[in-house]
C-alpha positions in Angstrom: -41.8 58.8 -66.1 -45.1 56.9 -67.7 -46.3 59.0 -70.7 -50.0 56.9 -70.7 -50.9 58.5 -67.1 -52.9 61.8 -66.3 -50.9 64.9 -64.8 -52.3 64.2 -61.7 -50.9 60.8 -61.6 -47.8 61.8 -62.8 -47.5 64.4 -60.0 -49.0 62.2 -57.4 -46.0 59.2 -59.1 -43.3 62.1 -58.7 -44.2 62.4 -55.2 -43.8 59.1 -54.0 -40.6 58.8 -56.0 -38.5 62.0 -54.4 -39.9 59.7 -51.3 -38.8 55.9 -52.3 -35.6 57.3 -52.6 -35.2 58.4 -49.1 -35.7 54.5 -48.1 -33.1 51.7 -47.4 -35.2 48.9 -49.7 -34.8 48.5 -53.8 -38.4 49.7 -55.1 -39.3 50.6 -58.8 -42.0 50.8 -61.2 -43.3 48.9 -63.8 -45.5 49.0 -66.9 -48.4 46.4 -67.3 -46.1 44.6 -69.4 -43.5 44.4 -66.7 -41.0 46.8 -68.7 -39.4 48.4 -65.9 -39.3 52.1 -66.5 -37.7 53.3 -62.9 -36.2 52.4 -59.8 -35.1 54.5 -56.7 -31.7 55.5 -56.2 -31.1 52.3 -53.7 -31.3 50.3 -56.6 -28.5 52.0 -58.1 -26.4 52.3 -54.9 -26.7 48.3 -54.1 -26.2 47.1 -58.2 -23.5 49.4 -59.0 -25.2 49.6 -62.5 -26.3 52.0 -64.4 -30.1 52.8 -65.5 -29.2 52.0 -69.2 -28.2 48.4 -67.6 -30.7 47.8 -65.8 -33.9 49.5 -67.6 -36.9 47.3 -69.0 -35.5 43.2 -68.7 -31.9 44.7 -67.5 -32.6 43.6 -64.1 -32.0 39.7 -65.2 -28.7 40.4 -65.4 -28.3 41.1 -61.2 -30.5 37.9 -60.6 -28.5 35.0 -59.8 -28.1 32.5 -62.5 -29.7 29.7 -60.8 -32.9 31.3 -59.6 -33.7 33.3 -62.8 -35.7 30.8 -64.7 -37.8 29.8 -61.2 -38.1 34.1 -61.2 -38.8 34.5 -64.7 -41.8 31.5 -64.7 -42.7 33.7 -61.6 -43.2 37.2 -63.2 -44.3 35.9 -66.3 -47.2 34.4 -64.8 -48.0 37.3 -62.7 -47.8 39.5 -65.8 -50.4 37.5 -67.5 -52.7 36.7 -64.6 -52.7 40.7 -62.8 -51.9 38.8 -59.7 -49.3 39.8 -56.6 -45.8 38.2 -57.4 -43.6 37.4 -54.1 -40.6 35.6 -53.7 -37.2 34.9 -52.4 -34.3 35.0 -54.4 -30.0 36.2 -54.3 -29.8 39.7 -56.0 -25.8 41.1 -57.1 -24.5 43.6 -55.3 -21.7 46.2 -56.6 -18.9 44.1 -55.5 -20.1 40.9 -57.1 -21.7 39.3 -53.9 -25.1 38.2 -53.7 -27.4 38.4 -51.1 -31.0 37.1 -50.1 -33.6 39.4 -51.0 -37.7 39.6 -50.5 -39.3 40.4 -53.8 -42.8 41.7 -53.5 -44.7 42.9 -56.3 -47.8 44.5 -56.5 -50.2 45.8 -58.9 -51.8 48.9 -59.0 -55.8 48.4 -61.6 -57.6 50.7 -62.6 -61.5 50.1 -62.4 -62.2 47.7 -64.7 -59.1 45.4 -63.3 -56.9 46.2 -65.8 -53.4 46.8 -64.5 -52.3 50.3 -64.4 -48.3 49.9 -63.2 -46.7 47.8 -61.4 -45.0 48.7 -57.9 -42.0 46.8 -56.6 -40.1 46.1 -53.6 -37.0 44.3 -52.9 -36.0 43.7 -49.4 -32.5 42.5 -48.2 -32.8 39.5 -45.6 -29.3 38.6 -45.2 -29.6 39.0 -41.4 -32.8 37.1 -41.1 -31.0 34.6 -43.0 -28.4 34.4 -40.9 -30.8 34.4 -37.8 -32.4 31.5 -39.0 -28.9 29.5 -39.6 -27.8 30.6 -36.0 -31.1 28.8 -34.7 -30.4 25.8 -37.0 -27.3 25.4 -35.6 -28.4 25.4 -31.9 -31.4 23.0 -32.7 -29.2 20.7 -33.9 -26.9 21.1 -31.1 -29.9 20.1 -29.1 -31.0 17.5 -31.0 -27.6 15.7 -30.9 -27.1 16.3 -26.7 -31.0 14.9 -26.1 -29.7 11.9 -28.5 -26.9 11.1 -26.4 -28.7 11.7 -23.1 -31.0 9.1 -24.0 -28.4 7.0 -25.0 -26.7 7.6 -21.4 -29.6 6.4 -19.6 -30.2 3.8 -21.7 -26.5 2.5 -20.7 -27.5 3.4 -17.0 -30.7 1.5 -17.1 -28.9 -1.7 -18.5 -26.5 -2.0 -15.7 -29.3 -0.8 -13.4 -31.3 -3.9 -14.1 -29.0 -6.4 -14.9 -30.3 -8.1 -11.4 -33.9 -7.8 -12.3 -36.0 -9.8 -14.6 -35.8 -9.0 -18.2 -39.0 -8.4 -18.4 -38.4 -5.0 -16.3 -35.8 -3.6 -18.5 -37.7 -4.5 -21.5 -40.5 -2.3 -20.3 -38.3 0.7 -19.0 -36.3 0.2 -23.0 -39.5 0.6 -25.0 -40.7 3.4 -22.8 -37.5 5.0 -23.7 -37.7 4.0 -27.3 -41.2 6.0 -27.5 -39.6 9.1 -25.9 -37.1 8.7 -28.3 -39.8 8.2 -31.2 -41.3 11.5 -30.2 -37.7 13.5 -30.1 -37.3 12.4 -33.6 -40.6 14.1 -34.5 -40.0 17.2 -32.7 -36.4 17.3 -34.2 -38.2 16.4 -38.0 -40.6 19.9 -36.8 -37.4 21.8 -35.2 -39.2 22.0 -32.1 -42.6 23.2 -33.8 -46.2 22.5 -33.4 -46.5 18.5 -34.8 -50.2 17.5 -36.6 -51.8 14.9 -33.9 -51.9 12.3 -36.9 -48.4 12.4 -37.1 -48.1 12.0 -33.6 -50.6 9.0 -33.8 -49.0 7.5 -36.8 -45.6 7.4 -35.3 -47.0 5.8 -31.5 -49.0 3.0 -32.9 -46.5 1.7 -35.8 -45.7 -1.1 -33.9 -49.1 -2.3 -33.3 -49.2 -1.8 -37.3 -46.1 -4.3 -37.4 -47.2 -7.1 -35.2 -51.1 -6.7 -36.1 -53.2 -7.0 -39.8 -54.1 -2.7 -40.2 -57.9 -4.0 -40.5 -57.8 -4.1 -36.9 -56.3 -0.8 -36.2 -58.5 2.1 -37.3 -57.5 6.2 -37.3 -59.9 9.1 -38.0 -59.1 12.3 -37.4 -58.8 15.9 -38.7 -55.2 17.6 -38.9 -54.8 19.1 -35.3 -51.9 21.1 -34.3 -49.9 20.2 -31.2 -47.5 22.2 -29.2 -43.8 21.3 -29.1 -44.3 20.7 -25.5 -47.2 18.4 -25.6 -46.0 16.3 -28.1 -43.9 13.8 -25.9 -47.3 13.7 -23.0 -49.1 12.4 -26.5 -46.5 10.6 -27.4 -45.8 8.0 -23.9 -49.6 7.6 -23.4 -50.3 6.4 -27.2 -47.0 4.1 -26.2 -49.2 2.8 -23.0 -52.3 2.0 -24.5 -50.3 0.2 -27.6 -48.7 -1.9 -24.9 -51.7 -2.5 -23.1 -53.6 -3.4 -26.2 -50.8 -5.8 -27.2 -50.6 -7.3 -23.6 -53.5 -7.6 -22.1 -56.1 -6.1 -24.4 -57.8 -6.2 -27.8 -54.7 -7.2 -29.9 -54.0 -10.0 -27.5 -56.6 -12.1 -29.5 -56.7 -12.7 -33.4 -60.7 -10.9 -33.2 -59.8 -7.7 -31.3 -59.8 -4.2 -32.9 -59.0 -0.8 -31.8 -60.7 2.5 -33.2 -58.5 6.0 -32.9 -60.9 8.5 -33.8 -60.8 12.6 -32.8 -63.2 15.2 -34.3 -62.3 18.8 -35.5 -61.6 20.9 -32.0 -64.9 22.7 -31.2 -64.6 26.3 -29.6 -60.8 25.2 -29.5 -61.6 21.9 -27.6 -60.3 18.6 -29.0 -61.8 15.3 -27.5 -60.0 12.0 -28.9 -61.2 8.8 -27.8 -59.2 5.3 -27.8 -61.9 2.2 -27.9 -60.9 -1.5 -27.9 -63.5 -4.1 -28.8 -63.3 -8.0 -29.3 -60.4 -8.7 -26.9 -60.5 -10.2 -23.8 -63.0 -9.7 -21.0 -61.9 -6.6 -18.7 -62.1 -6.3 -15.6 -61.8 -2.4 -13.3 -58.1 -3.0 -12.0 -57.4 -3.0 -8.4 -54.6 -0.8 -8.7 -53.4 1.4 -11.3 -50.6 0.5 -12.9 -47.6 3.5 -14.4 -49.4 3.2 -17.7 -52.6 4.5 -16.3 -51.0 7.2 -14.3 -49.1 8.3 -17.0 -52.6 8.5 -19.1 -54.5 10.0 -16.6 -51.4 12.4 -16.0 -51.9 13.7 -19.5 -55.0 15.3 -18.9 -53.7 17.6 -16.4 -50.7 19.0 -18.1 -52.8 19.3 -21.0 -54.8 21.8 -19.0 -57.7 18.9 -20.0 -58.8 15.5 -18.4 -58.0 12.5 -19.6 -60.7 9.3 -18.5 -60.2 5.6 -18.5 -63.4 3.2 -19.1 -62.9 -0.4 -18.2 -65.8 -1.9 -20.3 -66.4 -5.2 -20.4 -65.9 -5.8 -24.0 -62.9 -3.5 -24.2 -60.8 -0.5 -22.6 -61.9 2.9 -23.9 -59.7 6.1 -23.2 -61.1 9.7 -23.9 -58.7 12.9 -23.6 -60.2 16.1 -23.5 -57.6 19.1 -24.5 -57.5 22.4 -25.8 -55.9 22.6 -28.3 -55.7 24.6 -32.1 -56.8 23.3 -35.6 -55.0 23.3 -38.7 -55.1 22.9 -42.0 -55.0 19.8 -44.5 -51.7 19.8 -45.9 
């Protein structure tokens, strides 16, 4: 028990520590120094030591070896600064085993800011651990079937078009190859929300290869994008690159393309592809896949997505809902 407190916080501290020991996480108490001057009986039960081991620094000796320094900078710091200290790290158990625990420390100020006590918790995580290993294991499961799906049709497709011009398969191939491009992001993510400028990055590399980047520019915020939406983003970046590279403003050595997006307003992003300096354009009389696909966006984006034939240069504009992030 803390000699510098009042009774009443001693007898408020007694209370809550007949009542710590009634719970299944490690919790103890801590001067302002971070001499450690009790624990609850869980403590105890889990470390097999005794509280002569383990009183004041003691505790360093159930921290595994390779985390205590990283532990120690830690609660050092904390210590000196009066600010929370949390962390994961592998505490000893009775038998010798270790096992992942949540470390959260907090500090209890008087009210001048000083620190009063400290009060700590230790939470084992073992199963969440092992939840998150299980999940590891399936995505990359997934990951490797999707790769050798693609890889299938990609076989399938070259015998498929083996009669037709080259210039068919070729299309079909890099189509796949973006699809591709955009499962290697997701898998990079494990199937999570991907930033848009990632996204962007990633489509337009190859106009970066086979262009000066002085013609290419990209503005934009950090914008999060669903798992799901990724690959949409993904094949109609890939159909304006090609149309820029075929018929459009990279197809001269003057042409330029602008990819620019502002920070979602009300949760509404609008991103806008503009080409200027290539060849005249003309409205098509048909839409091609590529426009389809692009125009296709916009609806399972729960958005629109517009194409502008201008005469000095195509200019795409995608409106999506959508969530913002922060800059990494």
């Amino acid at each position: 028990m803390n000699p510098d407190f009042s009774d009443e916080l001693l007898e408020g501290e007694k209370q809550f520590q007949l009542l710590a020991d009634c719970v299944p996480q490690l919790m103890w108490l801590a001067n302002p120094d971070g001499w450690i001057y009790w624990y609850n009986k869980r403590c105890y039960e889990y470390s097999g030591a005794t509280p002569e081991q383990i009183a004041g620094w003691g505790w360093r000796a159930v921290i595994d070896p390779d985390a205590l320094p990283a532990v120690m900078e830690g609660w050092t710091r904390s210590i000196a600064t009066g600010e929370p200290f949390e962390m994961v790290f592998p505490l000893k158990a009775a038998d010798g085993s270790f096992h992942p625990f949540l470390s959260r420390v907090q500090p209890l100020k008087d009210d001048q800011g000083s620190v009063l006590r400290w009060f700590g918790t230790n939470t084992d995580i073992s199963e969440q651990k092992r939840a998150e290993e299980r999940l590891q294991f399936l995505l990359n499961e997934l990951n490797h079937r999707v790769k050798n799906t693609l890889a299938t049709v990609q076989a399938i497709a070259s015998q498929s078009f083996r009669t037709l011009p080259r210039e068919n398969f070729e299309t079909f191939h890099d189509r796949l190859v973006a699809l591709s491009r955009a499962h290697d992001l997701l898998m990079q993510k494990n199937w999570e929300a991907t930033d848009l400028r990632e996204i962007v990055r990633q489509s337009v590399a190859p106009l970066g290869a086979k262009r000066p980047d002085s013609r290419l520019a990209i503005e934009g915020p950090a914008v999060l994008i669903a798992a799901d939406r990724a690959a949409p983003w993904s094949m109609a970046l890939h159909e304006l690159c090609t149309n820029a590279l075929k018929h459009g403003a990279f197809k001269t050595d003057a042409g330029q393309v602008r990819i620019a997006w502002d920070a979602p307003q009300r949760g509404q992003l609008r991103f806008r592809w503009s080409e200027h300096g290539g060849p005249p354009v003309t409205v098509p009389q048909h839409r091609g896949f590529g426009s389809r696909l692009i125009e296709s966006l916009g609806r399972e984006l729960a958005g629109s997505a517009n194409l502008e034939f201008e005469p000095d240069g195509l200019i795409c504009t995608i409106d999506a809902p959508v969530h913002a992030i922060k800059d990494p």
